[in-house]
N, C-alpha and C positions, 0 to 999 in steps of 0.2 A: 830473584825478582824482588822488587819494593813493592811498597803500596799494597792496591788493595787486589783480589783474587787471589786471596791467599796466600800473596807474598812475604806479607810481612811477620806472619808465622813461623815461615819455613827462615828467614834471616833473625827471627827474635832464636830457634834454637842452636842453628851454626851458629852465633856469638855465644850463646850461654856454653856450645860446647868446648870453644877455644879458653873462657874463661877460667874450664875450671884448672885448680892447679894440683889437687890430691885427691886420692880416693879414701872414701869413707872404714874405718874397722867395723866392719860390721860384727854385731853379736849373731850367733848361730841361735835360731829360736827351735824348741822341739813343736812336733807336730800335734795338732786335738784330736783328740778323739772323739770328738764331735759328739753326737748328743741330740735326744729332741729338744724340737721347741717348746718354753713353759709359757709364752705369750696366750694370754687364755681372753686378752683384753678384745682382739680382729681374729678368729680365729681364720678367716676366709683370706687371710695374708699367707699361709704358707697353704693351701689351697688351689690356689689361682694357678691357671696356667703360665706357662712363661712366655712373654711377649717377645716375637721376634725384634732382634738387636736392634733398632737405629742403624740407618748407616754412619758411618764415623764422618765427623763432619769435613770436607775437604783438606781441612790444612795435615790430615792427621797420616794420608800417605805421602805428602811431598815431603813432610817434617823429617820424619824417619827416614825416608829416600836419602834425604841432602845430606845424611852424617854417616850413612852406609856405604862400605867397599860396594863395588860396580858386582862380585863375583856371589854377594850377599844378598842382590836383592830379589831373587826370585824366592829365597826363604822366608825373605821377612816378609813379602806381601804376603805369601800362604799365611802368616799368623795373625793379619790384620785380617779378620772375618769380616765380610763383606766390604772389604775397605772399596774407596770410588775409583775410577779409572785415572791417571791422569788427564785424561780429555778432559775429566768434571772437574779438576778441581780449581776450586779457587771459585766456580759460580756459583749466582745468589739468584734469590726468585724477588727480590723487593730493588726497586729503583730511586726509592727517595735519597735527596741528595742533605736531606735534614731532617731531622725531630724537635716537638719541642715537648717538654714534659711536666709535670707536676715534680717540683724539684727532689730528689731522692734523699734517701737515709742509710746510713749502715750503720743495722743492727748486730753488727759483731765488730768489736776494734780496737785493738791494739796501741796505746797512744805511748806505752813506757813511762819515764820520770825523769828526774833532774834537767840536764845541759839541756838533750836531744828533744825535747820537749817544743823548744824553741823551732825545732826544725821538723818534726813530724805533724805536729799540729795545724799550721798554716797550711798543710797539706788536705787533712782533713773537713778543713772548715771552707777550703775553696768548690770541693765537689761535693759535700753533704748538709745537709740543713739540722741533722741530728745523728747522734751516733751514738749509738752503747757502747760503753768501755769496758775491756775488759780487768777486773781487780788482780790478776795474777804479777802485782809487782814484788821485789824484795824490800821487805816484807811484804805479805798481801795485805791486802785493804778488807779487814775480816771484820770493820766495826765502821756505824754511822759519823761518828766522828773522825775514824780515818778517811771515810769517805767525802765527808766535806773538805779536810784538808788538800786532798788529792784535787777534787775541782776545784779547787780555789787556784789551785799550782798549772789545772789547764785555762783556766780561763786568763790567766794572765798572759798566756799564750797566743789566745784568738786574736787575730789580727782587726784592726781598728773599721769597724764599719760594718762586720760579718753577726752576722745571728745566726751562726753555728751554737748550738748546747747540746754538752757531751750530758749522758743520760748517766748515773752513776749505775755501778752493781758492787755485790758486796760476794766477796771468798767466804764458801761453804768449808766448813771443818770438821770433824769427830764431835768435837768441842762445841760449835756454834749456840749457846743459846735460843730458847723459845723468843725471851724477852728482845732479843735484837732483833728479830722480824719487824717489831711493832717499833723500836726506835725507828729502823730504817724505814718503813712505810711514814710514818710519820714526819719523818726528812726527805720525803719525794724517793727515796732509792725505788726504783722498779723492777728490780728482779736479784737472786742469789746465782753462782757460777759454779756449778759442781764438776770439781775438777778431781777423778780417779786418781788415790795421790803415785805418783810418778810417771802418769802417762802423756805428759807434754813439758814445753819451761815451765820454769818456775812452779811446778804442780807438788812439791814434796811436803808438803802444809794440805794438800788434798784429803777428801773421804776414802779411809779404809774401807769400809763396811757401811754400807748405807741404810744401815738398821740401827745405826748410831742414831743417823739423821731424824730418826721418826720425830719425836717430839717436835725437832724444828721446821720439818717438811707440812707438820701439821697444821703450825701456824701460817706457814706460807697459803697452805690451800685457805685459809680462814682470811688470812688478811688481800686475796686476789694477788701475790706476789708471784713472779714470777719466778720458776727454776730452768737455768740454760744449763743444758749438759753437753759435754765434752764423753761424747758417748762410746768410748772404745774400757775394755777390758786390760787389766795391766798384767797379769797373768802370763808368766813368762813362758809358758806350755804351750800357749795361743799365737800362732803365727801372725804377725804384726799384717797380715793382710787379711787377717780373721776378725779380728779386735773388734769391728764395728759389729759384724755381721752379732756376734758372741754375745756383747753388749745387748745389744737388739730382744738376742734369745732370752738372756737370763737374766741382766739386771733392770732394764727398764720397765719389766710388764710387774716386776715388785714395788716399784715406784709407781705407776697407774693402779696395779690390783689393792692398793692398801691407801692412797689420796686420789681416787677420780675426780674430783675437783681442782686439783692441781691442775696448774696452766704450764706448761712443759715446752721448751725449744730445742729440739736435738738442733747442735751447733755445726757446721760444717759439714752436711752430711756428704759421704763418700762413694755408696753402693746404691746396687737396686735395690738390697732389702730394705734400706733407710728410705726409699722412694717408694717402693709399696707397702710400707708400715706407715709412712705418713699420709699418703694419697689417704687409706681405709680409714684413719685416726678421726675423732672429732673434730669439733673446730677448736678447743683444748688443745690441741698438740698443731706446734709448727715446727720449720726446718730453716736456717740458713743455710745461703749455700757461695761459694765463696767461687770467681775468677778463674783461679786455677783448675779444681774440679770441675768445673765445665770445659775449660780449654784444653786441657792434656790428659795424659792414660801414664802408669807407671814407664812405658816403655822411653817417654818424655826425660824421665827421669835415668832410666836405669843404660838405654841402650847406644853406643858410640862411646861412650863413659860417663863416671855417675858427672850430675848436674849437681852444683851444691846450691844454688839458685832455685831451684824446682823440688830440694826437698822442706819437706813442712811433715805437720803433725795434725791428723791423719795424711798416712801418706798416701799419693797417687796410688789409684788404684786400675785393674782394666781396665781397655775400651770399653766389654760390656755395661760397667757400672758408668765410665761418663757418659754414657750415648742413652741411658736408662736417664741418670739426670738432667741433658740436657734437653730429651725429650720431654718430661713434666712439665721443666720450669718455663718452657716456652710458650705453655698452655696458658701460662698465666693463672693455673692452681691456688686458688686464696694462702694453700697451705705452707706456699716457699716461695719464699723474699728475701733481699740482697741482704749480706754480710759477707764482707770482704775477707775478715780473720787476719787483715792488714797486718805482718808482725814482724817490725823492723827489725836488726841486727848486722851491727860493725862487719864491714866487708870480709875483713881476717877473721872474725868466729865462723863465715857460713865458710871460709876457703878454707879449711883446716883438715888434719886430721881425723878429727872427733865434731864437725859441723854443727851447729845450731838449728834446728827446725824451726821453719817460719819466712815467708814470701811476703816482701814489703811491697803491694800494690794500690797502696792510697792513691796517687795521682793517674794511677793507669787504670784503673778498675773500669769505669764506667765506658769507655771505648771498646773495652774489652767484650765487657759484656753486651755493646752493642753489637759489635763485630756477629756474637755467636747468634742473636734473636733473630737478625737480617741473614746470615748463611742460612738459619732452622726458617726463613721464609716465614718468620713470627714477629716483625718487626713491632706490627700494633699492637703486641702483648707487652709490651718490655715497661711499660709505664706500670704495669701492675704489679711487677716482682720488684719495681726500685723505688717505687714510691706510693704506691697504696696498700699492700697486703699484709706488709709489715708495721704499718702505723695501724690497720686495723684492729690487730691481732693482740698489741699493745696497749689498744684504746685509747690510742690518741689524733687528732682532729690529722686531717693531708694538710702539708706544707701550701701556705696559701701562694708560694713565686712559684716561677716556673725557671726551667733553664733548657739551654737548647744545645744540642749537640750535631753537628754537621761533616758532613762526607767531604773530609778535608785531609790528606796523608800530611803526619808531620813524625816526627823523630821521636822516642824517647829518650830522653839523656843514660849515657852509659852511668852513671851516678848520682846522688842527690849526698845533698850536706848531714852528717850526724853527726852531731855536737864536736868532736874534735876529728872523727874519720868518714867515712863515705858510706852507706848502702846502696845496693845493688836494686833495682828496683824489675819484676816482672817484666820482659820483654823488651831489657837495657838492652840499646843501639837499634831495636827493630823501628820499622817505618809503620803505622797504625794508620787506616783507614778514616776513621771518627776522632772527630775532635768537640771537647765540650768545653762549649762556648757561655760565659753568664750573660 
């Protein structure tokens, strides 16, 4: 089926499944032996009772249905816990046939460098009025004068007439200087990106030990800068479906317990403990939360054959964890606002043997995420996760335009232009319901 009742889900995953063309090497990880928790910051976060699952949101048993043998699937609904009948799915409890909104931001975004610039940027500047970029280029952008360089290189990009401004950030290092805090705050940068070193691209210039970091985490709390984390454990003991939850346990509550004035963004979050360590958090700590993690579950990923399209870093995780997230964010929670994690890469590095992590959803995002607020029967929330919670959090004023989005199916292109090859983009060849319209 096309279009909208959930069709256009269940056709965006048969095409990513025909796409792929190898399967991944995967490393074999050892198991944890787990451990309490040293978070001493909420302690009523591992407390709390556990809330019963979300139902999964419609598209999530046709999806898996449409790529499984006929003799397979009475197994695989038992492992979809409370998954909806087919009767339901694909219905919505909202009838508006448009929105119109306070124009959006993403606060997490992947813009890259040189050629491709040309071609991911215009992308960015047509559905957002501001975006933070992420510094994890080769070389990263670990100084304020790299970081002027670097906008200077996007702004030549912006297409003529757009008041898109990419928001700069600076790569956190072992190394980073006290004294570059105060250069960069003093050149507008508004936040540092602490990246675990080798636990995403371009992350091997990352913090070993974030005890290094003290002196310069100090400044940050001093000068209201912001640190975005990329919050997973790199810890090769840690089952890569662990990594957040770990992270969570052990390194973050060292980073609050020693700068509570620090202002904090867990990036992408993935689980429920990312969901209920934020929910409890002050108003000091926030969350982006990207497209995909709302839209799909590992098994997106992993089941019919791997997707190399739907893998990214943090990777998909259960249905319980997105139905945990997709639940919050509907609420409209001051504490999580959009960030795409937009992160392009040449069709042949994700079709490979050894894949790239990273889901290029610049031009598809915001459908997207309309798509999931009107299924969650939340559609009047959706102005506050894409355009006010995160400019408040920021401290910076809402976008004075507005942009409207309407209940119109159109096509994704199976491709978009990168500088000499093509990216694949989230839910290439599917039919989407919402369309956003300036």
């Amino acid at each position: 089926p096309r279009g909208g009742r959930g069709g256009a889900r269940a056709t965006m995953l048969a095409l990513m499944q025909r796409q792929t063309k190898a399967a991944y090497v995967a490393a074999k990880a050892g198991r944890s032996g787990g451990g309490s928790s040293r978070c001493r910051c909420w302690a009523a976060h591992n407390q709390r009772k556990q809330r019963t699952p979300q139902q999964p949101l419609p598209f999530q048993t046709q999806l898996i249905r449409k790529q499984m043998p006929s003799q397979q699937l009475l197994q695989q609904d038992r492992s979809l816990a409370g998954a909806t009948t087919l009767e339901n799915v694909g219905q919505t409890t909202d009838s508006a046939n448009s929105i119109t909104i306070t124009a959006p931001d993403d606060w997490h975004l992947h813009l890259r460098d040189g050629q491709v610039l040309g071609d991911v940027v215009p992308h960015a500047a047509s559905h957002y009025s501001r975006a933070i970029v992420m510094p994890n280029l080769t070389p990263p952008v670990t100084t304020a004068s790299l970081a002027a360089e670097y906008e200077a290189r996007i702004a030549e990009q912006i297409p003529s007439g757009s008041a898109f401004k990419p928001l700069m950030t600076l790569y956190l290092t072992d190394d980073t200087p006290p004294e570059e805090v105060h250069r960069a705050k003093a050149q507008g940068v508004l936040a540092f990106k602490l990246y675990p070193a080798g636990a995403t691209t371009n992350s091997s210039s990352g913090v070993t030990d974030i005890r290094k970091c003290f002196a310069t985490l100090r400044a940050m709390e001093e000068t209201g800068t912001i640190l975005l984390v990329h919050g997973e454990v790199v810890d090769p003991a840690i089952d890569i479906f662990d990594r957040e939850r770990v992270f969570i346990e052990t390194i973050l509550p060292i980073i609050l317990d020693n700068f509570p004035g620090l202002r904090v963004v867990l990036e992408h979050i993935t689980t429920k403990h990312a969901v209920n360590f934020v929910k409890e958090a002050p108003d000091t700590i926030g969350a982006t939360v990207t497209p995909q993690h709302m839209l799909l579950n590992r098994n997106a990923l992993l089941v019919g054959g791997i997707k190399p399209h739907f893998y990214c870093l943090p990777i998909l995780k259960r249905e319980e964890h997105r139905s945990a997230i997709v639940e919050v964010v509907t609420t409209g929670d001051s504490h999580f606002f959009l960030g795409t994690d937009s992160a392009p890469h040449p069709r042949g590095a994700k079709e490979s043997a050894c894949g790239c992590a990273g889901i290029y959803s610049s031009p598809v995002a915001m459908p997207i995420y309309a798509q999931i607020f009107e299924e969650a029967g939340r559609l009047d929330q959706f102005e506050k996760f894409a355009s006010i919670n995160g400019a408040k959090f920021y401290g910076l004023p809402r976008n004075a335009r507005t942009v409207t989005l309407v209940k119109e199916d159109w096509e994704v292109p199976a491709t978009y232009r990168f500088g000499d090859d093509v990216v694949v983009p989230i839910c290439a060849g599917a039919t989407l319901p919402w369309k956003l319209v300036q």
